[in-house]
LOFIRO-75423 format. One record per residue (C-alpha): residue number from 1; x, y, z. Coordinates in Angstrom, 1 decimal. Layout:
BEGIN
  pos       X       Y       Z
  NUM       X       Y       Z
...
//
This chain:
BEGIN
  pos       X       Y       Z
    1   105.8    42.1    86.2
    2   104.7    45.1    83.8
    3   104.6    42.2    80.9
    4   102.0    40.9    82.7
    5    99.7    43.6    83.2
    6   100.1    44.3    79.6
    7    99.1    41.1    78.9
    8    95.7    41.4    81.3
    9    95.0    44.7    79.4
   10    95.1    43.2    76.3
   11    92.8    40.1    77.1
   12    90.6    42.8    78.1
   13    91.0    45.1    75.3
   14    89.2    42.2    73.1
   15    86.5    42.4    75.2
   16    85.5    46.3    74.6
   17    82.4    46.8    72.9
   18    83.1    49.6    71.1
   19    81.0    49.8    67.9
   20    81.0    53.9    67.1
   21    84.2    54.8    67.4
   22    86.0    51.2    66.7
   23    88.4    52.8    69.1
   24    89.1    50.0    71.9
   25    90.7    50.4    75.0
   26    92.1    47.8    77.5
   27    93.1    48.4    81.1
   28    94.3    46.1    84.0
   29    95.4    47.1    87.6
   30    97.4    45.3    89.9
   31    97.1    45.8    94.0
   32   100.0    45.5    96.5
   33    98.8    41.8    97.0
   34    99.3    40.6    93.5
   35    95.6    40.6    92.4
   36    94.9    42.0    88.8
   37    91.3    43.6    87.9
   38    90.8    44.3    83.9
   39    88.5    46.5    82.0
   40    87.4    47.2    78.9
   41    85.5    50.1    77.1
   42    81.8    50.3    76.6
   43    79.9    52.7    74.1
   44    76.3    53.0    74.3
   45    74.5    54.7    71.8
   46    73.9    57.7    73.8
   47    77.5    58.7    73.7
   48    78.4    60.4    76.8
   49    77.1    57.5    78.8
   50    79.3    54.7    78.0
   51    82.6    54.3    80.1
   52    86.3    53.8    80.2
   53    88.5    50.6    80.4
   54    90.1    52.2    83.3
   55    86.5    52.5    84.8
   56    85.6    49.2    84.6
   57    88.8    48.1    85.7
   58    88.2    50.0    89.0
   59    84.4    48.8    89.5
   60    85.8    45.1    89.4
   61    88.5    46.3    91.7
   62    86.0    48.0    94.4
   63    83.6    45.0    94.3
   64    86.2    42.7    95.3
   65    87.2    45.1    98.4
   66    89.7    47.2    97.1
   67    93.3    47.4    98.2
   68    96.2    49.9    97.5
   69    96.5    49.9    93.7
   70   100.6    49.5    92.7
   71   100.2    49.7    88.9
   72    98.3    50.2    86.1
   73    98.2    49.2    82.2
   74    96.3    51.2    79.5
   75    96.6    49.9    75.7
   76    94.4    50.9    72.8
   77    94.1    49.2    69.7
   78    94.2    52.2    67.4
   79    96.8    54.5    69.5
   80   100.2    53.8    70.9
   81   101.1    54.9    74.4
   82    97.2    55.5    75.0
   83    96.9    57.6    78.8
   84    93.8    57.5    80.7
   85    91.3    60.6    79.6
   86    91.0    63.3    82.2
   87    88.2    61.5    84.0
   88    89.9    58.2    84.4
   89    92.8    59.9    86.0
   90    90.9    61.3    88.4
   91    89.2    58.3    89.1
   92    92.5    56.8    89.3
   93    94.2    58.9    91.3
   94    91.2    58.5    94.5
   95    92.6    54.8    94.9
   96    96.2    55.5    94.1
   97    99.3    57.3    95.2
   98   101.2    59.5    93.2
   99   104.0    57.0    93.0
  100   101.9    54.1    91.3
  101   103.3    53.1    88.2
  102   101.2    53.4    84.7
  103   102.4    51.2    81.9
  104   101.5    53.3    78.4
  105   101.6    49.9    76.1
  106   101.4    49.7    72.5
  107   100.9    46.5    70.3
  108   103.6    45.1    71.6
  109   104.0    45.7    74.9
  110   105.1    48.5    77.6
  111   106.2    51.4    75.6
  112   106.6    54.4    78.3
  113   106.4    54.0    81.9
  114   105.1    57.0    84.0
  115   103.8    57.4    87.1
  116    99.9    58.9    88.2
  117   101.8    61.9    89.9
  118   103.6    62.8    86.6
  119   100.0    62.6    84.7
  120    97.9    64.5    87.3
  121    99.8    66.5    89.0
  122    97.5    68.3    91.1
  123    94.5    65.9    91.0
  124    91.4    66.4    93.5
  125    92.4    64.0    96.4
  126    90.0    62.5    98.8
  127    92.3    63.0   101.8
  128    91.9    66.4   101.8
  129    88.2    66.4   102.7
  130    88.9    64.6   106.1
//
């Protein structure tokens, strides 16, 4: 099913508006019940405002009511095996478990396969706050 994703990310990816650092970035994530939510990046001109793929990805996801995320796909035009920035994994990691597969995908399709626990190992959890 990872081919898939890839594919989502990609369709997504052309989507970016991304005209300072012509750097775009694609990202689709899949819940337990099959639905797929894509994002793409978006630069505004005051840089630090703008937001990740990954980020959009995960608004779509919350306004459609959520669910327990399974995987995850990240390409970027520009950069083989692109990861989520340090944000985005944090982001990523308060709707999934450590075990949720992320799909690193270049041009072609899923290049490395890794899992949120392996890239944030000791991310800030909402659980603990309860």
């Amino acid at each position: 099913m990872s081919h898939d994703l890839f594919e989502a990310a990609k369709t997504a990816m052309a989507k970016a508006y991304a005209p300072y650092s012509k750097f775009p970035v694609g990202a689709a994530l899949r819940t337990e019940d099959g639905r797929v939510f894509t994002g793409a990046n978006i630069e505004v001109a005051s840089y630090p405002e703008g937001w990740c793929a990954e980020t959009t990805a995960l608004g779509h996801y919350i306004m459609a009511g959520g669910g327990k995320i399974v995987e995850i796909a990240v390409l970027a035009e520009r950069m083989a095996k692109c990861s989520p920035c340090g944000g985005c994994r944090q982001r990523l990691a308060e709707f999934c478990r450590p075990d949720t597969k992320l799909y690193l995908c270049d041009n072609t399709g899923v290049a490395e396969t890794v899992t949120m626990g392996e890239m944030l190992p000791y991310g800030f959890r909402g659980d603990i706050l309860k």
